[in-house]
C-alpha positions as CSV (number, residue, x, y, z in Angstrom):
1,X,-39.0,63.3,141.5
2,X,-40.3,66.0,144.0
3,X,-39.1,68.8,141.2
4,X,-41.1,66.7,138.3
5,X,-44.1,66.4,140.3
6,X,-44.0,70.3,141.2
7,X,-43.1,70.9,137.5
8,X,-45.9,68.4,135.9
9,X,-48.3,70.4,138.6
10,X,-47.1,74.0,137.3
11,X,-47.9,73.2,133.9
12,X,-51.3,71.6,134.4
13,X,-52.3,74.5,136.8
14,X,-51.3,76.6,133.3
15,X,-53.2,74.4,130.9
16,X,-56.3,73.7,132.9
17,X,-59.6,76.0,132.5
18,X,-61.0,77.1,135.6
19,X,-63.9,74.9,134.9
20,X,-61.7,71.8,135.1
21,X,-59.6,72.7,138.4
22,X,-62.7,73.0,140.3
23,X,-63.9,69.4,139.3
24,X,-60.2,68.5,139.6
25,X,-60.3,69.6,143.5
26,X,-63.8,68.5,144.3
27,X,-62.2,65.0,142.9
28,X,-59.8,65.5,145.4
29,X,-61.6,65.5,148.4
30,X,-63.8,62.7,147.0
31,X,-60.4,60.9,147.0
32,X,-60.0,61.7,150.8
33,X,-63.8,60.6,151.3
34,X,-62.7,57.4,150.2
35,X,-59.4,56.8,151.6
36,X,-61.1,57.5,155.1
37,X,-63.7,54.7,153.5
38,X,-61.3,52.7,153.2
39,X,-59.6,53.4,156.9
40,X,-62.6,52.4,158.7
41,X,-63.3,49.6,156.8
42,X,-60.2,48.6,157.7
43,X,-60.7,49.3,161.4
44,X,-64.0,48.0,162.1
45,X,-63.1,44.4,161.5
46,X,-60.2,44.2,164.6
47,X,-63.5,45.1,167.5
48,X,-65.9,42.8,165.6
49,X,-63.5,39.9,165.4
50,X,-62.3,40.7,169.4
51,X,-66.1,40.8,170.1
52,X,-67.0,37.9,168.4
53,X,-64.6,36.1,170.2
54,X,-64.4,37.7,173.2
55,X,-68.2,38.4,173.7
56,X,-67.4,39.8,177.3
57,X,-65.5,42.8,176.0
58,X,-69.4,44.1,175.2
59,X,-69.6,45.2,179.0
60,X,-66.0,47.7,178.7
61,X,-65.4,50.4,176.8
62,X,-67.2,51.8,173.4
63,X,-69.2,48.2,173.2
64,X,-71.5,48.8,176.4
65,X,-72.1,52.3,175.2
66,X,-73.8,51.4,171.8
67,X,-75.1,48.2,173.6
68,X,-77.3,50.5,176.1
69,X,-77.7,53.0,173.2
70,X,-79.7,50.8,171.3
71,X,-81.2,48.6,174.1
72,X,-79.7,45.5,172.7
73,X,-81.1,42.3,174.8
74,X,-78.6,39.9,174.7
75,X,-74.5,40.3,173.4
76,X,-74.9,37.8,170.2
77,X,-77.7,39.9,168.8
78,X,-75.4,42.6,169.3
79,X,-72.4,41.1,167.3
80,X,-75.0,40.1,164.8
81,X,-76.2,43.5,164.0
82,X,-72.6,45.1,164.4
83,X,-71.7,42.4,161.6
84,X,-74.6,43.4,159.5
85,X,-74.2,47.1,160.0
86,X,-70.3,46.2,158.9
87,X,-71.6,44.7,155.7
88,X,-74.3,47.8,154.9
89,X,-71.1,49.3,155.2
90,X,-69.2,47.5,152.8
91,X,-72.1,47.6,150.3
92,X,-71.6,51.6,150.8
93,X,-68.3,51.4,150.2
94,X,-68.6,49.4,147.0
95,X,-70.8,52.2,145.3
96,X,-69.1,55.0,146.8
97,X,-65.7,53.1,144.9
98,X,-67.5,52.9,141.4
99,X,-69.0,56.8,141.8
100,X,-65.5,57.7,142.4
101,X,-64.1,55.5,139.2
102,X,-67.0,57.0,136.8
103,X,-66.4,60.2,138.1
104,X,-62.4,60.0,137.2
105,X,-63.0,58.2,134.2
106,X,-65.5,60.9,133.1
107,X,-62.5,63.6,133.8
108,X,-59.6,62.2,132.4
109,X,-61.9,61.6,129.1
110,X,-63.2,64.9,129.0
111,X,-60.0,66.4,129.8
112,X,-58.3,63.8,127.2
113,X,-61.3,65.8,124.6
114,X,-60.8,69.5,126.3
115,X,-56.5,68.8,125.4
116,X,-57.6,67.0,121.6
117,X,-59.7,70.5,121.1
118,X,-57.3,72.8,122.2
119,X,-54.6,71.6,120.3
120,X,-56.7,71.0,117.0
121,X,-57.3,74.6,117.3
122,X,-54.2,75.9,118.2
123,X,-53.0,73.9,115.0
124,X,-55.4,75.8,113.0
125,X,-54.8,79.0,114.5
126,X,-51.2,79.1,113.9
127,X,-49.8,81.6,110.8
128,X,-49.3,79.6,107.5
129,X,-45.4,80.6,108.0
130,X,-45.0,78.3,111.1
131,X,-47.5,75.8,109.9
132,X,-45.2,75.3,106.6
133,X,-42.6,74.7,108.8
134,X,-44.1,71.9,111.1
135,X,-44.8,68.0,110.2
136,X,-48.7,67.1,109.7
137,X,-48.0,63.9,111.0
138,X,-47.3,65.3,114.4
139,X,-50.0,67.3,114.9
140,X,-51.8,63.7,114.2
141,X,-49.8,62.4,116.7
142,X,-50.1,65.2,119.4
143,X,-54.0,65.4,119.1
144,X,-55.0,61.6,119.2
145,X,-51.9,60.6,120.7
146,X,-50.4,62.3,123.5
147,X,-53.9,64.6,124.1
148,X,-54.6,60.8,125.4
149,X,-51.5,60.3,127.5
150,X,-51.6,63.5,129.2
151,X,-54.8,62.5,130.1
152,X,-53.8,59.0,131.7
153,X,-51.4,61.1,133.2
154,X,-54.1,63.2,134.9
155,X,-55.7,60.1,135.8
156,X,-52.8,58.5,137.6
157,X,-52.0,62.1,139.6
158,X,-55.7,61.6,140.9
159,X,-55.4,58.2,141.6
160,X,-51.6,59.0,143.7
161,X,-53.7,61.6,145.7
162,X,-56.3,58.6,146.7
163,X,-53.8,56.0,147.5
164,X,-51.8,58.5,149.5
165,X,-54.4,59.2,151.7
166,X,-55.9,55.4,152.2
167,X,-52.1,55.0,153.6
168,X,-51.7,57.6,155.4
169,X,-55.1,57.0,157.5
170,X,-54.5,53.6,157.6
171,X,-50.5,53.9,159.3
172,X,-52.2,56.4,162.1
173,X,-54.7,53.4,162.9
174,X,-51.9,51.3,162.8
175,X,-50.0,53.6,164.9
176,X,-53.0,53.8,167.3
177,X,-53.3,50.3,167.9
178,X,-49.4,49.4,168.2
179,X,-46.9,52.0,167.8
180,X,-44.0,49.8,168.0
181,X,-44.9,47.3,165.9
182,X,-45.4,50.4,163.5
183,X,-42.4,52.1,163.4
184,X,-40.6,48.9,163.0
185,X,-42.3,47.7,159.9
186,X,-42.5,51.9,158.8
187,X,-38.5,52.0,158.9
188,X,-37.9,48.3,156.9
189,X,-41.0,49.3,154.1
190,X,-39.8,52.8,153.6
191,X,-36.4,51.5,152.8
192,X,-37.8,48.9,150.5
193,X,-40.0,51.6,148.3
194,X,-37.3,54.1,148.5
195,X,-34.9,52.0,146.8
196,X,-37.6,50.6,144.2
197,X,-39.0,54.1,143.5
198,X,-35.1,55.9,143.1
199,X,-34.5,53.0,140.3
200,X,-37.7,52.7,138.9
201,X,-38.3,56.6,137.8
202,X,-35.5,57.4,136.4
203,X,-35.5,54.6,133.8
204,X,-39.5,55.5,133.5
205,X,-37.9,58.8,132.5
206,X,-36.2,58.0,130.3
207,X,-38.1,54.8,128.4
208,X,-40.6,57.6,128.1
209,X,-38.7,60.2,126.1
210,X,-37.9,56.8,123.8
211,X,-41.3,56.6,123.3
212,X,-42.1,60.0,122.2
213,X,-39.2,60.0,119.7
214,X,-40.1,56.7,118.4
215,X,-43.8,57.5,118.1
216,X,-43.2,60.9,116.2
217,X,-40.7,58.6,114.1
218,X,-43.6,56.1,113.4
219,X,-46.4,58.7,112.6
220,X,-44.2,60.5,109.8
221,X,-43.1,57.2,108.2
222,X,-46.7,56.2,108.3
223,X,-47.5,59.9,107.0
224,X,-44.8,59.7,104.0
225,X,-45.2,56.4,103.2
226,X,-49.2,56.7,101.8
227,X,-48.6,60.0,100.8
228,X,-46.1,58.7,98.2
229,X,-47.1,55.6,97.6
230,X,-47.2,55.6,93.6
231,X,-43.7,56.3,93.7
232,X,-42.3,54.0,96.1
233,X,-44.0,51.3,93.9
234,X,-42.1,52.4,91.2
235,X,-38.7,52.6,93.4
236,X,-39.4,49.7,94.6
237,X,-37.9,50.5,97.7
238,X,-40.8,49.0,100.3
239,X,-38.0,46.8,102.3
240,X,-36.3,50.2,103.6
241,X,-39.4,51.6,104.3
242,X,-40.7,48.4,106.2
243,X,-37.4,48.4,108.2
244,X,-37.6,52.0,108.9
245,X,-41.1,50.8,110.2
246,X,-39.6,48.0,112.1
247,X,-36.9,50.1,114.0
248,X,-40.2,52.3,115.2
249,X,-42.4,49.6,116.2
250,X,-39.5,47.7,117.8
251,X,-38.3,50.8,120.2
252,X,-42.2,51.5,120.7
253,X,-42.4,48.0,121.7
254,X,-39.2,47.5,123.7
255,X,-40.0,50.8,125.6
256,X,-43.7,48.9,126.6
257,X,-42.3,45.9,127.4
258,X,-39.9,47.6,129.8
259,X,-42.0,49.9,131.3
260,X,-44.7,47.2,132.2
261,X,-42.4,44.7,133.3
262,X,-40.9,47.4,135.3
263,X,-44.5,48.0,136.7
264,X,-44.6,44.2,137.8
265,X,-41.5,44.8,140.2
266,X,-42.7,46.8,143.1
267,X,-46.2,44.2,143.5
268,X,-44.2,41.2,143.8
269,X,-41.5,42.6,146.1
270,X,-44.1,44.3,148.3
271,X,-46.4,41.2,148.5
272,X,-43.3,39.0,149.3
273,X,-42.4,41.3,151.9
274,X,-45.8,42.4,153.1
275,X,-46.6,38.1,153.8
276,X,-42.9,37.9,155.2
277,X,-43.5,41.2,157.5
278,X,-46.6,39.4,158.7
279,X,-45.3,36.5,159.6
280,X,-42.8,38.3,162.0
281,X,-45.6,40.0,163.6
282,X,-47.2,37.1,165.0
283,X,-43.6,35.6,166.1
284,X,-43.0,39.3,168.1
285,X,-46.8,39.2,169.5
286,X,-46.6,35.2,170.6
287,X,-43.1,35.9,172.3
288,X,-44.2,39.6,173.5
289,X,-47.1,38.7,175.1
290,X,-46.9,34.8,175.6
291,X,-50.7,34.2,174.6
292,X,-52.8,33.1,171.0
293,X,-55.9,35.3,171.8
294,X,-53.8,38.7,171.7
295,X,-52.0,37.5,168.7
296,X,-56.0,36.9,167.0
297,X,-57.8,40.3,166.7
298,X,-54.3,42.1,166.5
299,X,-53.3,40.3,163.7
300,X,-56.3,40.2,161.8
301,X,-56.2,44.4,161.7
302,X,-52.8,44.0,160.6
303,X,-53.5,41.5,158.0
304,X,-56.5,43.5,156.9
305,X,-54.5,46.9,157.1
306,X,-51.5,45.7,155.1
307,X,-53.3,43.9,153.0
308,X,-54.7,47.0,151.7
309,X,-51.7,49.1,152.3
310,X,-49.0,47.0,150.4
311,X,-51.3,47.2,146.9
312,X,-52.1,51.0,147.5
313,X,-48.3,51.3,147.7
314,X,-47.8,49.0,145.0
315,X,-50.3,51.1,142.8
316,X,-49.2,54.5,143.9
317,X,-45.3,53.4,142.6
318,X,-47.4,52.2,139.6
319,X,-48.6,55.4,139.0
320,X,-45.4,57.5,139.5
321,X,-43.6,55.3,137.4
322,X,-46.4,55.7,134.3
323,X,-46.1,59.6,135.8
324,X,-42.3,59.5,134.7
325,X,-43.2,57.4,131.5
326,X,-45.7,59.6,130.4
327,X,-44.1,63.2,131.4
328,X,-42.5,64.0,127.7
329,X,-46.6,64.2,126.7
330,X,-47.0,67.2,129.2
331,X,-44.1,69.2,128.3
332,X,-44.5,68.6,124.2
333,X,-48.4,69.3,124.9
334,X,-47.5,72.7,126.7
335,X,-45.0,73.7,124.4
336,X,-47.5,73.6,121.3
337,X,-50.5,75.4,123.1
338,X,-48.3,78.0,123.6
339,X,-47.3,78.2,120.2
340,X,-47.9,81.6,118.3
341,X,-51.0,81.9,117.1
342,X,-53.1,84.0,115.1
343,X,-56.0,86.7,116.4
344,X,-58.2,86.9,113.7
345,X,-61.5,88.5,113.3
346,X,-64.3,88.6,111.2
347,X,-65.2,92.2,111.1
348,X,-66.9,92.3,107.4
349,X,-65.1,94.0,104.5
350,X,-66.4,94.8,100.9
351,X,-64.7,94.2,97.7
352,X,-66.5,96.8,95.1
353,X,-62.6,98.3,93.3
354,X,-59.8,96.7,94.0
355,X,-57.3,95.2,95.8
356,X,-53.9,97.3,97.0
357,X,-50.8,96.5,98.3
358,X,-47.9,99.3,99.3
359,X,-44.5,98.6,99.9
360,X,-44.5,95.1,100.6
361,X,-41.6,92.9,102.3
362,X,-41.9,89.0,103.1
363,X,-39.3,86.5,104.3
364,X,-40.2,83.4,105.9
365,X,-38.8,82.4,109.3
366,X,-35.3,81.5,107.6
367,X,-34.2,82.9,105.0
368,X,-33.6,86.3,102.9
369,X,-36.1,88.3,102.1
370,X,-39.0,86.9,99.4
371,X,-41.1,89.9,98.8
372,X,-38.8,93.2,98.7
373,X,-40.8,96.6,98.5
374,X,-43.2,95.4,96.0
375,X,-46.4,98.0,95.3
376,X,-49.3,97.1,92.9
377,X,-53.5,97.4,92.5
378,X,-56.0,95.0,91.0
379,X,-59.3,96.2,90.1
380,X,-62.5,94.2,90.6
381,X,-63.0,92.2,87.8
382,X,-59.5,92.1,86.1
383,X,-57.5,89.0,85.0
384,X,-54.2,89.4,86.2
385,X,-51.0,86.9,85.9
386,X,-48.7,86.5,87.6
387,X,-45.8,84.3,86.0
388,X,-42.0,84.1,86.6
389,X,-39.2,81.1,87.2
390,X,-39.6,79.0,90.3
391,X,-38.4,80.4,93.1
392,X,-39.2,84.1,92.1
393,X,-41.9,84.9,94.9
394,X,-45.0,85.2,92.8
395,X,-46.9,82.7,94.7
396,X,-45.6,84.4,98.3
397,X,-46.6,87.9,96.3
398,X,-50.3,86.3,95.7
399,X,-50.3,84.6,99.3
400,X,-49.6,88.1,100.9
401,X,-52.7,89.8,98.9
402,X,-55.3,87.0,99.7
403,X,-54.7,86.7,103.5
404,X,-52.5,83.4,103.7
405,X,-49.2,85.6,104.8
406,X,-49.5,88.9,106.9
407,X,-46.3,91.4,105.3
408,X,-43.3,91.9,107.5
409,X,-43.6,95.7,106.1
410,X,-46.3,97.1,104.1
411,X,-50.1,97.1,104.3
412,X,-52.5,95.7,101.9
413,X,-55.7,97.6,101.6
414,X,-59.5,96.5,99.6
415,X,-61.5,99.5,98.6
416,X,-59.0,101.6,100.6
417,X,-59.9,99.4,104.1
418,X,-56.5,98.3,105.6
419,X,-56.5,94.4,106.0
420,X,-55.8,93.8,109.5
421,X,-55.7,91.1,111.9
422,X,-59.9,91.9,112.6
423,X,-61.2,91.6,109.2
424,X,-59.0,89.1,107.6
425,X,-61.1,86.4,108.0
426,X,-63.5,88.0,106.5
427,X,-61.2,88.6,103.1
428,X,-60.3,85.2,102.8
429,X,-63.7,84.2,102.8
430,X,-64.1,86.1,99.5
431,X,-61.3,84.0,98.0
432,X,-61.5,81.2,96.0
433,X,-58.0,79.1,95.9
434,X,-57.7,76.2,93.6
435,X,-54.2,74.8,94.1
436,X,-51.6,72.6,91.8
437,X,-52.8,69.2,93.5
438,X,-56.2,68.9,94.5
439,X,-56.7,67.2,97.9
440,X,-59.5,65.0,97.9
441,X,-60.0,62.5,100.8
442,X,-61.9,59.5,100.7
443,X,-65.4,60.0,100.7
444,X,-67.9,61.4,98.0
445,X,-67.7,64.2,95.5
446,X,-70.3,66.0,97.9
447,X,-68.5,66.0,101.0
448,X,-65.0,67.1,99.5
449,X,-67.1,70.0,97.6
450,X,-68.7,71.2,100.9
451,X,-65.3,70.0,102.4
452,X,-66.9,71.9,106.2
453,X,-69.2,74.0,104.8
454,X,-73.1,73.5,105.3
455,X,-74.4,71.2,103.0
456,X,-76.2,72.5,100.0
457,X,-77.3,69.6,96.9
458,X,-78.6,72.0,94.7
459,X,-75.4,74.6,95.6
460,X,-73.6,71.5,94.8
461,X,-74.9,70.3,91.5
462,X,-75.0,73.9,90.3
463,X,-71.0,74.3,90.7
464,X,-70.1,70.9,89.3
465,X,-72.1,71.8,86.4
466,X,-70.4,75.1,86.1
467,X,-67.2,72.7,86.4
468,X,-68.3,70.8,83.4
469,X,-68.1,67.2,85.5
470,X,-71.8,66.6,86.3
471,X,-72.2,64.9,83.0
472,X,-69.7,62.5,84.1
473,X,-71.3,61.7,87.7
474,X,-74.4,61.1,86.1
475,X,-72.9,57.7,84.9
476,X,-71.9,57.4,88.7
477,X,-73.2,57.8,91.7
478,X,-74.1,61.8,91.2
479,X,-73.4,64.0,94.0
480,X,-72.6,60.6,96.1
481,X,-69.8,59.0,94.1
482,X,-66.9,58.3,96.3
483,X,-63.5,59.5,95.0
484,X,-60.9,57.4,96.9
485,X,-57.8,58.6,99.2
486,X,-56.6,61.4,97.1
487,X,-59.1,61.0,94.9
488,X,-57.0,57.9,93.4
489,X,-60.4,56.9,91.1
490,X,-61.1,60.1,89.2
491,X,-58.2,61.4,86.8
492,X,-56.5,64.2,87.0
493,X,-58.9,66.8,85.0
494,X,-61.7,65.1,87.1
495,X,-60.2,66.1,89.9
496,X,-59.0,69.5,89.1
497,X,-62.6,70.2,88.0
498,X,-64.1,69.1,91.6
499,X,-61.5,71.7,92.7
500,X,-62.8,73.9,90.9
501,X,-66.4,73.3,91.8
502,X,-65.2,73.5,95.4
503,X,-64.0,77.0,94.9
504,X,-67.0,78.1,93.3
505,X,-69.3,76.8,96.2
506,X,-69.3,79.9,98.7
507,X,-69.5,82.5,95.2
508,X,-66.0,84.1,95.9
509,X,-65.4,87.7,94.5
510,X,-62.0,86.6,93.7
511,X,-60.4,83.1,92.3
512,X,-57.0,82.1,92.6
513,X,-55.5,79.4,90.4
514,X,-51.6,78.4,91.6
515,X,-50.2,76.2,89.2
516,X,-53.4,74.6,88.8
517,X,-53.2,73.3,85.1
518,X,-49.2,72.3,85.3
519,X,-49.7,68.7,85.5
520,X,-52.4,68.5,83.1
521,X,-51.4,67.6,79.2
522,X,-51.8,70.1,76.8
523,X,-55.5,69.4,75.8
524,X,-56.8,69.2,79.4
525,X,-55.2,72.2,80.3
526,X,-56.9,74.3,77.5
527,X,-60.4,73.2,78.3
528,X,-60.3,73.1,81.9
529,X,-58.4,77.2,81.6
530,X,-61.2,78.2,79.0
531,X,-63.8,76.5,81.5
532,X,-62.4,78.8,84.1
533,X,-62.1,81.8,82.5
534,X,-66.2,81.1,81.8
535,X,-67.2,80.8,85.1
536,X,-65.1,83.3,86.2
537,X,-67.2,86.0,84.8
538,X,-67.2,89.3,86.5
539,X,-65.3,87.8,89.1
540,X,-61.4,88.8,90.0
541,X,-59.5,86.3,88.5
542,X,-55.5,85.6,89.7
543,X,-54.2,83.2,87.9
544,X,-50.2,81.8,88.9
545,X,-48.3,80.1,86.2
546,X,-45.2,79.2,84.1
547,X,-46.6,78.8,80.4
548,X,-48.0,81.8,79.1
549,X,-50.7,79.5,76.7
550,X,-52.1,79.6,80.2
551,X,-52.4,83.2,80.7
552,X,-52.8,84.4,77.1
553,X,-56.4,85.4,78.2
554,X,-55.6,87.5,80.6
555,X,-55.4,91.2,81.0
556,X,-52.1,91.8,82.3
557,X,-49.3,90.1,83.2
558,X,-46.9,90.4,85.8
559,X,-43.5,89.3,85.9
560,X,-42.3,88.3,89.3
561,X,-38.1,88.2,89.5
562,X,-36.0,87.4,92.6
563,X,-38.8,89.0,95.0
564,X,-39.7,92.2,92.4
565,X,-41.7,93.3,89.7
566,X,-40.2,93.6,86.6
């Protein structure tokens, strides 16, 4: 467990912002502020309860020196304020404990946000090529999901830190006021927890990597599911599905149960002990040193000290073993933020003539080769097509030219300005891409058209216009009519029209359509293309497609065969 700690701590110290390790440490010393709390008021009880019952021990020792400090008259107005000075104490220690719990909480949330962030933006960051390879559904998972358990996990480190300090002050007062005693119940407890903690961590360990697998196995079947849900109506196949869901939810379940009843195990051993442990104090004292009033004030520190020790042992077991359950969070979380990602700037670029690409080669991570040594220019303003069989690389060729793919060889220039890795933000941003299937998500025709863009009505009426579907909204809700999950309540010309109007709404210099009309019937197709090549205008205009009746307006056309031009 020593190496996982040391390896969970080598990763954080990687992850963590300087920022964050600096609150992280001044927690830590908070944590030994109160565990020394904690010590002392532990240890003040054992004088008050000997003075209280033994009011001549005022005249010896420490007592007579704060009793002639502060003049006290008599020795029960002494005891009196030494008990209320005990409970100003307490009260202390009561706030002092819920500063230190807001101030945790506060840090394992904002670090649960700073971990969320990082990875929603590492997603985002990462080139289309490795994105196309990766599920959606885990990145779900990973940002709401484990972002949260690697914070818990934070949370219980800080927590281990506290608890290991509250016991270790509280065995050197124990030590103080009877080694013996001490050692003996150090060497039967040590035992005890050693034993629990070697069986507990390793099945932690392991119930936690079920977890992970069963979670990621949960998200995607949640994923798939809803994303396909017209077509498992018509399979008809929803008692798989729910039984794929089942096997999920059981391991997620059976891996919970375990783990918490797993938990439970080191209180009720420890408590059964600690009370047991007690006991045989009071035997050893009344046979050691044949008299009641020793066994009183001795006993009570003891009681008092293991009564807070056996739970902060208890807890800090607790925490290692949620350590151990939660670990597979760390190391998933670690490996994704460092994840290739892409440095791109924003370094403006103008498109005046055209667009140029020389010698270009493409493959994706496996594979042969998509794109092989193709060379071609589009000037500002032309239609071009590109058409060829599925399969042939025309939508790769297209990808590469507006910015989605960089070229394994080749450059691609605009108005004879290389596109590089600090200006091809800028680029894209002059494209606009309307795909084969329209995404919509639920919420209103506005938001998917601004779809994180600044909001803009009359931007936004003026491109669905242009889209020829503001006629229809007007029987709506305008602007405000919601379009369900994937746009389930507009049809299919609707929605290729609010795609459309969503490329339109930044005024790109160039539009792509991929595919866009292949789904649509025959009719649909030809109004929505000659709607397109209107608005189009003086604008560069790529369009993708199999049927020529889709390009027959175009100026050229370019045939796209097994990664060449032909």
């Amino acid at each position: 467990m020593l190496t996982t700690i040391k390896t969970i701590l080598k990763k954080l110290n990687r992850l963590l912002e300087k920022k964050r390790k600096i609150y992280l440490v001044v927690l830590f010393f908070l944590s030994i502020i109160l565990s020394l709390i904690e010590t002392v008021g532990v240890s003040v009880v054992m004088p008050f309860i000997s003075a209280a019952s033994n009011p001549d021990m005022i005249d010896t020792g420490w007592y007579k020196h704060f009793f002639d400090l502060f003049r006290f008259n008599d020795k029960n107005t002494f005891v009196i304020a030494f008990g209320i000075a005990i409970i100003t104490f307490y009260l202390f220690r009561s706030l002092y404990n819920i500063f230190y719990n807001y101030a945790i909480n506060k840090f394992s949330l904002g670090t649960f946000r700073y971990f969320a962030t990082r990875l929603f933006k590492t997603y985002l960051a990462l080139p289309y090529k490795v994105y196309v390879q990766k599920n959606p559904s885990v990145f779900a998972q990973m940002i709401s999901g484990e972002a949260n358990n690697l914070s818990n996990l934070l949370l219980n480190l800080l927590k281990i830190f506290s608890e290991f300090f509250t016991v270790l002050f509280l065995y050197c007062f124990m030590i103080l006021v009877n080694w013996q005693i001490t050692l003996v119940l150090t060497t039967i407890l040590v035992f005890i927890v050693l034993c629990i903690f070697a069986t507990l961590i390793r099945a932690s360990k392991k119930l936690g990597e079920k977890r992970y697998a069963a979670n990621e196995k949960l998200s995607r079947t949640i994923w798939e599911t809803f994303g396909n849900f017209k077509f498992i109506k018509l399979k008809g196949n929803e008692d798989k599905i729910v039984s794929v869901f089942r096997n999920s939810t059981d391991t997620l379940s059976h891996s919970s149960i375990i783990s918490s009843t797993l938990g439970s195990i080191p209180k009720n051993i420890l408590e059964n002990l600690g009370f047991s442990l007690l006991i045989g104090v009071v035997c050893y004292i009344l046979w050691r040193y044949k008299s009641a009033a020793m066994v009183i004030p001795v006993i009570s520190m003891y009681a008092l000290a293991l009564y807070r020790m056996l739970p902060a042992i208890n807890r800090m077991l607790e925490y290692l073993n949620s350590i151990a359950y939660l670990q597979q969070s760390l190391h998933m979380i670690y490996d994704d933020l460092n994840l290739e990602t892409d440095n791109e700037g924003f370094t403006p670029v103008s498109f005046t003539k055209s667009i140029r690409g020389e010698g270009l080669w493409f493959r994706y991570l496996k594979g042969d080769d998509v794109i092989k040594d193709i060379s071609l220019e589009i000037t500002r303003g032309e239609k071009i097509a590109f058409v060829g069989e599925s399969g042939s690389g025309k939508t790769t060729l297209v990808d590469l030219l507006i910015g989605i793919y960089r070229p394994m060889k080749g450059q691609i220039y605009i108005d004879d300005v290389l596109i590089d890795h600090g200006n091809i933000r800028s680029w894209r941003n002059k494209i606009g891409y309307i795909p084969q299937s329209i995404y919509l998500f639920d919420g209103t025709v506005a938001e998917n058209i601004m779809f994180g863009s600044d909001y803009d009505e009359t931007k936004i009426i003026q491109v669905l216009k242009k889209a020829k579907i503001m006629d229809f909204l007007d029987t709506q809700n305008g602007i405000n009519t919601q379009v369900g999950e994937g746009g389930i309540q507009l049809s299919g010309g609707q929605k290729q029209r609010i795609g459309i109007a969503r490329a339109l709404y930044n005024d790109p210099d160039v539009l792509v359509l991929d595919e866009a009309t292949s789904s649509l019937d025959d009719e649909t197709e030809s109004q929505i293309m000659n709607e397109i090549y209107d608005v189009s205008g003086n604008k560069t205009l790529i369009i993708i497609a199999h049927r020529l009746s889709t390009v027959e307006r175009c100026d050229r056309r370019i045939v796209i065969n097994n990664g060449t031009i032909l």
